[in-house]
C-alpha positions as semicolon CSV with decimal commas, in nm:
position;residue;x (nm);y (nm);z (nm)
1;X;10,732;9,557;9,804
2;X;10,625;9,804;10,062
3;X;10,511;9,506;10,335
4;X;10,620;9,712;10,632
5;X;10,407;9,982;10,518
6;X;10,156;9,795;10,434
7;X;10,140;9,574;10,769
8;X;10,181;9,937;10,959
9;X;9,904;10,099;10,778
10;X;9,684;9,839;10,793
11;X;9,696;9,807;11,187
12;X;9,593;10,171;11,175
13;X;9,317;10,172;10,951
14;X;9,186;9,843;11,150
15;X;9,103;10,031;11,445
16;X;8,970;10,274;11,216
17;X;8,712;10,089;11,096
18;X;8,651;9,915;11,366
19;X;8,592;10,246;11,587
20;X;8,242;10,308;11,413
21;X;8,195;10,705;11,478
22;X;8,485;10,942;11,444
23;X;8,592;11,190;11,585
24;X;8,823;11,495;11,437
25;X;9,039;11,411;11,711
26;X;9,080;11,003;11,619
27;X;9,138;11,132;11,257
28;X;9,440;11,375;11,301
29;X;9,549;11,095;11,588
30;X;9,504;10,831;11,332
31;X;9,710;11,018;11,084
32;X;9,987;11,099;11,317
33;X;10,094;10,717;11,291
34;X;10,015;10,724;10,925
35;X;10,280;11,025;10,921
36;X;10,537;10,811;11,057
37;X;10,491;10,491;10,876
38;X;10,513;10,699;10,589
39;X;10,849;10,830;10,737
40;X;10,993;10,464;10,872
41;X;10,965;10,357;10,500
42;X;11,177;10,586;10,363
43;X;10,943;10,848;10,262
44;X;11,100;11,176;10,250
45;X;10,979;11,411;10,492
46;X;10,871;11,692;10,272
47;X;10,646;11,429;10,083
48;X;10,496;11,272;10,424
49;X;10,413;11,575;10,514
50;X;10,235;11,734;10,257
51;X;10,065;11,403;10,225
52;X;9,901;11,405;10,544
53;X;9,843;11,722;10,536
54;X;9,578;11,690;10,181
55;X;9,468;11,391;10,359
56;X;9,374;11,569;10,665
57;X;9,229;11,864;10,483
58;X;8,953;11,611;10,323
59;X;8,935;11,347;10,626
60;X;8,823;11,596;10,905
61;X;8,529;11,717;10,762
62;X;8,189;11,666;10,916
63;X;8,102;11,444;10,576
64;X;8,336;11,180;10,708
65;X;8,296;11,190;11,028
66;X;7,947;11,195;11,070
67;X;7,879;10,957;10,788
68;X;7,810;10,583;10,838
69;X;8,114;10,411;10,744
70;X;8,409;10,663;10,854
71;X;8,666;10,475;10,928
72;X;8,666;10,326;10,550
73;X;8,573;10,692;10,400
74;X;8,915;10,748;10,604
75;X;9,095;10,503;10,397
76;X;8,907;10,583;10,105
77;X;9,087;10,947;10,105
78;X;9,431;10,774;10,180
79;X;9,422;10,500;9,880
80;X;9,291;10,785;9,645
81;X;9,612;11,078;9,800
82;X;9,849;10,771;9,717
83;X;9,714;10,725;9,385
84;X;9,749;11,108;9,330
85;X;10,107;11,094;9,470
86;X;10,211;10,802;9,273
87;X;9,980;10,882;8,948
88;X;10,191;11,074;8,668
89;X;10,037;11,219;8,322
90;X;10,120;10,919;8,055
91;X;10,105;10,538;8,094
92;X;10,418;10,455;8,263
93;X;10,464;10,117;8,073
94;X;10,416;10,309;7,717
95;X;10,802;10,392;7,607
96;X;10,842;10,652;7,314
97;X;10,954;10,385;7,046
98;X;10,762;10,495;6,729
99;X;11,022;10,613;6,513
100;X;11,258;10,366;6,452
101;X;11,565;10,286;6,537
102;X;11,506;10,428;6,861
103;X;11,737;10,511;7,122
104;X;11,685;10,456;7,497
105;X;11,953;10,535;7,735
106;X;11,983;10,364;8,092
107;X;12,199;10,555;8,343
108;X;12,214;10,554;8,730
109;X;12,442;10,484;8,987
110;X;12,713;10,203;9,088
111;X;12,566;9,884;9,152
112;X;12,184;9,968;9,062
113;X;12,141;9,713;8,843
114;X;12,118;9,858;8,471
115;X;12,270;9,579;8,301
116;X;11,984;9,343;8,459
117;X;11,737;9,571;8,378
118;X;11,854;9,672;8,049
119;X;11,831;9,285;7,950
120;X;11,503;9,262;8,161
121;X;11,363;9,545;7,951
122;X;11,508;9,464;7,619
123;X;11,294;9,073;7,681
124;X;11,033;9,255;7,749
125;X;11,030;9,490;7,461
126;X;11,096;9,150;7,241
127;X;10,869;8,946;7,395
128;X;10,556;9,159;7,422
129;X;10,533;9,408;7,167
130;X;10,750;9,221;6,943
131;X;11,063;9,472;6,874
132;X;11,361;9,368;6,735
133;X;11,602;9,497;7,037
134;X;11,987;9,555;6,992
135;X;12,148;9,577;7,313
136;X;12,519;9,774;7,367
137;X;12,733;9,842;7,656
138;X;12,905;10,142;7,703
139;X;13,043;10,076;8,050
140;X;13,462;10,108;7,960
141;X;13,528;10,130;8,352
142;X;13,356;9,779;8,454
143;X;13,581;9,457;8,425
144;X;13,392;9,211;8,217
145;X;13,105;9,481;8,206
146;X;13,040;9,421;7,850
147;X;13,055;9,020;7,873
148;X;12,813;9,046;8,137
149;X;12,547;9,200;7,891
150;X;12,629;9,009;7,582
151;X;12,603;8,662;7,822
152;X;12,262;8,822;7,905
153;X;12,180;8,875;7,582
154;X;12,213;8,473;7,511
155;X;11,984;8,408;7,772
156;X;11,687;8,664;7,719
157;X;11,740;8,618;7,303
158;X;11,819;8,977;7,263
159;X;12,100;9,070;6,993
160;X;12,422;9,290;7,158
161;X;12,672;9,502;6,974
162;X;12,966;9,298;6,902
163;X;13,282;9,412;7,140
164;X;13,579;9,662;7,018
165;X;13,829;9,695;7,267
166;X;13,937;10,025;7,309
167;X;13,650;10,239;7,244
168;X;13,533;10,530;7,436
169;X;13,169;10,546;7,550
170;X;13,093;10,828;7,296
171;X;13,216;10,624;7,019
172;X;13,013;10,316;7,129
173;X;12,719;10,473;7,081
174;X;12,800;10,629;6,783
175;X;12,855;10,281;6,629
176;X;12,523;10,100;6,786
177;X;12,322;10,352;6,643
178;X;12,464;10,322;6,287
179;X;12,448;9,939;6,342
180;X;12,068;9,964;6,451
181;X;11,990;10,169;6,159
182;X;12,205;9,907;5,911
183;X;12,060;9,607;6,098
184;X;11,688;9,690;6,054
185;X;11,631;9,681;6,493
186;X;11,350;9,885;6,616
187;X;11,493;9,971;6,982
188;X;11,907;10,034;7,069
189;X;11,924;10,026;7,418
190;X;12,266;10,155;7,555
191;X;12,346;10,053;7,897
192;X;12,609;10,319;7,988
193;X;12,833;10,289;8,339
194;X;12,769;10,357;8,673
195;X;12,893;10,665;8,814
196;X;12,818;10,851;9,134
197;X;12,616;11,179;9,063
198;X;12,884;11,432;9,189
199;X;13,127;11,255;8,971
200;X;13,153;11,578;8,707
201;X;13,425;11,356;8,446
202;X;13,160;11,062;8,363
203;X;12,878;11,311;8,417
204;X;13,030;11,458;8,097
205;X;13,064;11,160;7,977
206;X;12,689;11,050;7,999
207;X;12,619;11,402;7,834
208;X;12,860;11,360;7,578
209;X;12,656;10,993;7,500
210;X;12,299;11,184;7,489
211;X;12,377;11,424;7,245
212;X;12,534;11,163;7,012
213;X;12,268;10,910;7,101
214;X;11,979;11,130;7,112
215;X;11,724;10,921;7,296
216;X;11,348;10,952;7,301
217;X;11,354;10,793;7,656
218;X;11,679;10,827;7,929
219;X;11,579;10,581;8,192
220;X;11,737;10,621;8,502
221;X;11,782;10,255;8,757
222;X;11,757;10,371;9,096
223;X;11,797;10,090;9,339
224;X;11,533;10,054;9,588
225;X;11,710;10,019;9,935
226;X;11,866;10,394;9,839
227;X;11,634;10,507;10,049
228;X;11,522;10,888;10,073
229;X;11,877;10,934;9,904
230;X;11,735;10,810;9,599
231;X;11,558;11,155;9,543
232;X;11,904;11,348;9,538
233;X;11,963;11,102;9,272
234;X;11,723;11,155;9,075
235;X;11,714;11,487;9,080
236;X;12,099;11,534;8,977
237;X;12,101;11,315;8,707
238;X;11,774;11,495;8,575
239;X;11,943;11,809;8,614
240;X;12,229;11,728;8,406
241;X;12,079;11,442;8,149
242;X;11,756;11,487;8,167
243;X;11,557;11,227;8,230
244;X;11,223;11,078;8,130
245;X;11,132;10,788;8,366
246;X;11,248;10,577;8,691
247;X;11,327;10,226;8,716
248;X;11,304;10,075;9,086
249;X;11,506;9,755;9,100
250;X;11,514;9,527;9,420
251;X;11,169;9,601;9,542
252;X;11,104;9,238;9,590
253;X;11,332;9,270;9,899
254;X;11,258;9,602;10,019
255;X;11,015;9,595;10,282
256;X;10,989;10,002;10,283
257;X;10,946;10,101;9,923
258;X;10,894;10,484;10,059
259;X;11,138;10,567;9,747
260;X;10,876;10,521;9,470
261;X;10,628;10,798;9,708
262;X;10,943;11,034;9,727
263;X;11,083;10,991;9,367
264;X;10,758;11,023;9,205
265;X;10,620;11,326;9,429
266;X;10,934;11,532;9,397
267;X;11,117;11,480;9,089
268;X;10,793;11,458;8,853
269;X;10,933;11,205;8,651
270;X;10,693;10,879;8,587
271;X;10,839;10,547;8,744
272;X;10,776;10,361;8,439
273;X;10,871;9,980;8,564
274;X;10,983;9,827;8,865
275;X;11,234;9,515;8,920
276;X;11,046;9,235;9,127
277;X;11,306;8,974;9,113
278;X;11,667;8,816;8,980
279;X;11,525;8,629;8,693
280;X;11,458;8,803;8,313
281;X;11,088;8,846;8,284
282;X;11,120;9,007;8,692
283;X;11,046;9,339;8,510
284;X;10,635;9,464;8,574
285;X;10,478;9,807;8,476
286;X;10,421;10,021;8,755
287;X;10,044;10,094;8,811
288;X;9,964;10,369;9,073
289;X;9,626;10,229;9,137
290;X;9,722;9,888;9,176
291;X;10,052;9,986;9,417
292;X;9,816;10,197;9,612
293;X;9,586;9,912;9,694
294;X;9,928;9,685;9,779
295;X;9,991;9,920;10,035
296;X;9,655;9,934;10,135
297;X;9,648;9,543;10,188
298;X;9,345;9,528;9,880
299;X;9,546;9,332;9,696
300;X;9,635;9,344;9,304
301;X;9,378;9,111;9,151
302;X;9,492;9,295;8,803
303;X;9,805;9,149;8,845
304;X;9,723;8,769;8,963
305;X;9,484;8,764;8,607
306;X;9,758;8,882;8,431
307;X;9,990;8,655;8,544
308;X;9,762;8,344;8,501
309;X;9,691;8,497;8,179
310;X;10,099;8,476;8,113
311;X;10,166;8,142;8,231
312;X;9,852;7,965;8,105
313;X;9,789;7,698;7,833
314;X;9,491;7,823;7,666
315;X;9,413;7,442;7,521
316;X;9,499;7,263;7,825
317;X;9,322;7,485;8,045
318;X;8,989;7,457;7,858
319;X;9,033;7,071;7,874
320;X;9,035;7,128;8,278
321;X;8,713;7,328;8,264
322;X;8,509;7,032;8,069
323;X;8,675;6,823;8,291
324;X;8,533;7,065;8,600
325;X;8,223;7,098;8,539
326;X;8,151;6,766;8,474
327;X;8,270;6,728;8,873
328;X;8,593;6,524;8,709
329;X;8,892;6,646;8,964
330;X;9,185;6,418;9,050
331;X;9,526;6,420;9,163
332;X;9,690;6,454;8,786
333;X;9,452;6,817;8,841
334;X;9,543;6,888;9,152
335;X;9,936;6,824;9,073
336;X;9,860;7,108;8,742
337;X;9,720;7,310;9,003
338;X;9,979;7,358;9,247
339;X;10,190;7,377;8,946
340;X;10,048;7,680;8,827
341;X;10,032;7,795;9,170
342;X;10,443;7,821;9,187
343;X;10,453;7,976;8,845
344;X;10,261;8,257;8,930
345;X;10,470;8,378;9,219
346;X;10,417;8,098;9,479
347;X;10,204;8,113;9,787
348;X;10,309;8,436;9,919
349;X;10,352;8,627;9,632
350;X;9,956;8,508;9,501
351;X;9,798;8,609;9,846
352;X;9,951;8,924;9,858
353;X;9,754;9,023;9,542
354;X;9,439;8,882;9,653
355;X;9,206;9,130;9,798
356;X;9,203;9,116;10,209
357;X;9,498;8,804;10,195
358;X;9,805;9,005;10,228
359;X;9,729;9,007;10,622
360;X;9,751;8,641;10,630
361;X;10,021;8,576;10,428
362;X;10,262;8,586;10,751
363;X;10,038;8,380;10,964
364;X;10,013;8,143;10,670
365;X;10,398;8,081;10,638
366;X;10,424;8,079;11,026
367;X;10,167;7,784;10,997
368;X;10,404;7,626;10,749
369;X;10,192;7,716;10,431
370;X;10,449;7,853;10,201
371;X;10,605;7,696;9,849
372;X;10,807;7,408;10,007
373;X;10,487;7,277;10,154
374;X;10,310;7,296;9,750
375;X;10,667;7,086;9,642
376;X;10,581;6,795;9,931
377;X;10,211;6,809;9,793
378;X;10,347;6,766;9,433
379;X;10,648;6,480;9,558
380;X;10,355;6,323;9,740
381;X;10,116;6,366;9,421
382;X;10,446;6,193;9,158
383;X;10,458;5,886;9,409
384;X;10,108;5,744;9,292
385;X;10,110;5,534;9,037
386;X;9,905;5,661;8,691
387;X;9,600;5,449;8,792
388;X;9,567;5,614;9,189
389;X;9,608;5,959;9,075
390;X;9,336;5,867;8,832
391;X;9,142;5,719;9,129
392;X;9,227;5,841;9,475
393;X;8,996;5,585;9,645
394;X;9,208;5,332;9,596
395;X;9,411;5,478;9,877
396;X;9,446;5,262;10,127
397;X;9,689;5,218;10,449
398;X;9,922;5,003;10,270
399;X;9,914;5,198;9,890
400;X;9,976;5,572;10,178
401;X;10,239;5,383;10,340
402;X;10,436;5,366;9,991
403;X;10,315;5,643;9,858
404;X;10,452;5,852;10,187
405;X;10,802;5,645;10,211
406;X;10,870;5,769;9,836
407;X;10,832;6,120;9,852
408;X;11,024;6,069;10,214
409;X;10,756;6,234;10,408
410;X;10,481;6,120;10,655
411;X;10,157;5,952;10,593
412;X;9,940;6,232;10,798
413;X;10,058;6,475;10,516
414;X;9,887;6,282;10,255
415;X;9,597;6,232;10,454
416;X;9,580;6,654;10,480
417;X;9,639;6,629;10,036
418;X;9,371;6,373;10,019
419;X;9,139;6,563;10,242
420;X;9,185;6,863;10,060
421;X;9,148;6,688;9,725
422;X;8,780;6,575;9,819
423;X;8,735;6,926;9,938
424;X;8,840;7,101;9,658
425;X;8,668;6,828;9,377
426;X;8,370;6,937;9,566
427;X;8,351;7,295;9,519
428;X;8,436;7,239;9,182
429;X;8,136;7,071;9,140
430;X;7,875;7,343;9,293
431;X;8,096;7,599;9,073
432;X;8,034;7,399;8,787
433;X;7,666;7,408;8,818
434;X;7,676;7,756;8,910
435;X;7,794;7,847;8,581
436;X;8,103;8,054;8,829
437;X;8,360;7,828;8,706
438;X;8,299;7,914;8,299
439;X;8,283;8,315;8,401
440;X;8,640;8,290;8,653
441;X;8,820;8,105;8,341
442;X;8,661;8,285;8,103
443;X;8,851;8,599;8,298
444;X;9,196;8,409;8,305
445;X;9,192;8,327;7,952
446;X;9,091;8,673;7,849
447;X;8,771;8,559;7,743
448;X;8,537;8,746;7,988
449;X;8,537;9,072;8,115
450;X;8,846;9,283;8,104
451;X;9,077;9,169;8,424
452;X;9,106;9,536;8,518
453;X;8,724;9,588;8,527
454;X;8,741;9,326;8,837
455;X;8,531;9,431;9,123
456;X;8,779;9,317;9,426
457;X;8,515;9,418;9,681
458;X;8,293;9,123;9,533
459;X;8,625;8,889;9,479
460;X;8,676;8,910;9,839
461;X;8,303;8,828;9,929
462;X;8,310;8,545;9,717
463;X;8,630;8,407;9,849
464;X;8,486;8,451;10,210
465;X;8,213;8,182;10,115
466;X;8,474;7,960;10,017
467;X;8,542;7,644;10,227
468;X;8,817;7,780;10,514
469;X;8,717;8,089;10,458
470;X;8,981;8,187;10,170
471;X;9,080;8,127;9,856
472;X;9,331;8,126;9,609
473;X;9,404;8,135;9,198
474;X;9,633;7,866;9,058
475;X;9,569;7,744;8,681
476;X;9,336;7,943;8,539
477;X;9,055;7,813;8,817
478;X;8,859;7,993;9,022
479;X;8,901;8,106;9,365
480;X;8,971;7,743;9,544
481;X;8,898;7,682;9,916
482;X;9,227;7,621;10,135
483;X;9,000;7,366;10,343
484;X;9,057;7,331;10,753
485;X;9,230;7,676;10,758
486;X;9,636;7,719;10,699
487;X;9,731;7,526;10,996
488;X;9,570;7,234;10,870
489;X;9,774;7,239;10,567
490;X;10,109;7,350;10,727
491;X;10,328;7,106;10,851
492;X;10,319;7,003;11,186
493;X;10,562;7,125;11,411
């Protein structure tokens, strides 16, 4: 989500900072190419330009240019305008579902993806705040529309309205709200058709479905690709339902993601979540602050705590830290490391939430440093018998040469693991006596400080002292070095 903004903004605010004094004239030139990065990633023009036009207002003045860091006072103002832009009045993750059984309606156009989403959501609303969710489809137009949800439904463990052939959208939601109320569910989420937004006849019918349904939240899915178009959208469908909050889907792919700037900035409606992927838990809260610094290329530590938070095993994971700091580290760790590194999001998904890594992440899969390189590691790591990943050093040519031949790659490759190994055993070590390993897992396992209290600025410092040069967060660990740089890990081409 947004990496061509991010990778254009980030080339401007490099020679920024790098300029050391500023002139008004490098400012408004600065924010010129701002302007149209804004506009190249779908950003509506209206919105673009009143953007850089508060941005200016506050970045011209002789406080920032004459002061001693300009260049990051510059991008300072920017991170905090976004914020503003994106920022609405309520916590866009906190749905109106006090009063139950409550009603939330999911409209939007062909093809968005509300069915996805409306399973996505209902997992979520099941999963972590523990509502009992009955799901019902009131899409009469869609072949195998209503299969499609209740096969869903199976797979997220969600409950959906038993099929009537026959009924009329209206009368589908009058008979999942009186089974919600009968059936003791907290949330009835009805996923209603698609329909383009000058299409008056199921505009009507939508309408007709509110008043029947009356629903404290009418979510509308707005794919992310629309493009600037996605503001038209929005502001139809608000005109005629009335809506309460966005849903982007498909931002994993969309390299722009101007429409979450345009929606938010013009229709006044919160975007409440946004859909990062195909499979059911794909489905995150969207945080101004956090999507600001994204774009910014800061990162979204938040988010990699929070995920190591959600995939972690609280017992096994305070096994590893004895095990850590008592400078115990081999292969059977490693393998649980690179693990946990693919079930937070893979390689490229974790750097671009580390602070001052999303530049790299392209040079890093250039250099061959991506997830199929962490599944070699891992084939190389399940070719060792139990007693050498207990004991690495008793790798020798003849126990690599096996080793290699069984997880069909080279013996150089292992050599790079095995390297890495001692590397990374040995910073475990120093962190161990350092007391920094106890504090970083005491943050992934919620037992520290609160994730979002995380200074980023003093991440990043620490992470430059790491062996390489970088780091990364796999397993509930701490910041681990990526030793020799990325093209020492990469595969040789």
């Amino acid at each position: 989500m947004f990496e061509n903004l991010s990778e254009r903004l980030g080339g401007v605010f490099d020679r920024l900072t790098k300029q050391g004094a500023l002139s008004e004239a490098d400012v408004v030139a600065a924010l010129r190419e701002v302007r149209v990065a804004l506009l190249e990633a779908d950003v509506s023009l209206p919105v673009a330009r009143d953007f850089i036009k508060r941005v200016q207002a506050k970045a011209t003045g002789a406080a920032v240019t004459k002061s001693v860091t300009p260049g990051q006072q510059v991008v300072k103002i920017v991170h905090d305008e976004l914020v503003a832009t994106l920022t609405g009045d309520e916590d866009p993750g906190a749905l109106k579902i006090d009063n139950p059984p409550v009603a939330i309606l999911m409209v939007g156009l062909q093809g968005s993806g509300k069915t996805t989403t409306t399973a996505k959501l209902a997992r979520r609303l099941k999963d972590r705040e523990g509502k009992r969710v009955l799901m019902a489809s009131l899409d009469t137009n869609r072949p195998a529309a209503m299969d499609q949800l209740a096969v869903l439904g199976v797979q997220v463990g969600v409950d959906t309205l038993p099929i009537v052939k026959g009924q009329t959208a209206p009368e589908i939601a009058r008979r999942a709200r009186t089974q919600a109320a009968m059936g003791g569910y907290d949330v009835v989420i009805l996923d209603t058709a698609g329909r383009m937004h000058i299409d008056e006849v199921l505009m009507d019918e939508v309408q007709a479905v509110r008043d029947i349904a009356t629903p404290r939240e009418t979510l509308l899915v707005v794919d992310g690709l629309t493009g600037q178009d996605a503001v038209n959208v929005a502001t139809e469908f608000d005109g005629k339902v009335g809506i309460t909050g966005v849903v982007l889907t498909r931002m994993d792919g969309d390299g722009r993601g101007g429409a979450a700037l345009s929606m938010r900035a013009v229709t006044g409606k919160p975007i409440r979540f946004v859909g990062v992927g195909e499979k059911s838990d794909a489905l995150e809260t969207f945080e101004a602050s956090r999507v600001a610094g994204r774009i910014l290329g800061m990162g979204d530590i938040v988010a990699l705590v929070e995920k190591a938070q959600e995939t972690l095993e609280i017992e096994q994971a305070e096994r590893m830290m004895k095990r850590f700091q008592k400078g115990q580290f081999n292969m059977n760790d490693l393998k649980g490391q690179l693990e946990q590194m693919l079930k937070m999001g893979g390689m490229q998904g974790m750097m671009g939430m580390m602070p001052g890594m999303g530049k790299m992440s392209k040079a890093a899969e250039v250099a061959g440093f991506d997830d199929k390189m962490l599944r070699r590691q891992i084939a190389l790591i399940q070719s060792m018998t139990k007693r050498e990943r207990a004991n690495p050093d008793l790798l020798q040519a003849s126990r690599k040469k096996r080793i290699a031949a069984g997880a069909g790659l080279e013996v150089q490759e292992l050599n790079r693991l095995l390297k890495m190994h001692r590397q990374m055993a040995d910073m475990m070590k120093k962190l161990g006596k350092k007391g920094m390993l106890k504090q970083a897992m005491g943050a992934m396992m919620g037992k520290g400080a609160d994730p979002a209290a995380m200074d980023p600025a003093a991440l990043q410092a620490q992470m430059a002292r790491m062996p390489g040069g970088m780091g990364g967060l796999g397993g509930g660990m701490p910041p681990m070095g990526l030793p020799g740089g990325l093209g020492g890990l990469g595969r040789k081409k």
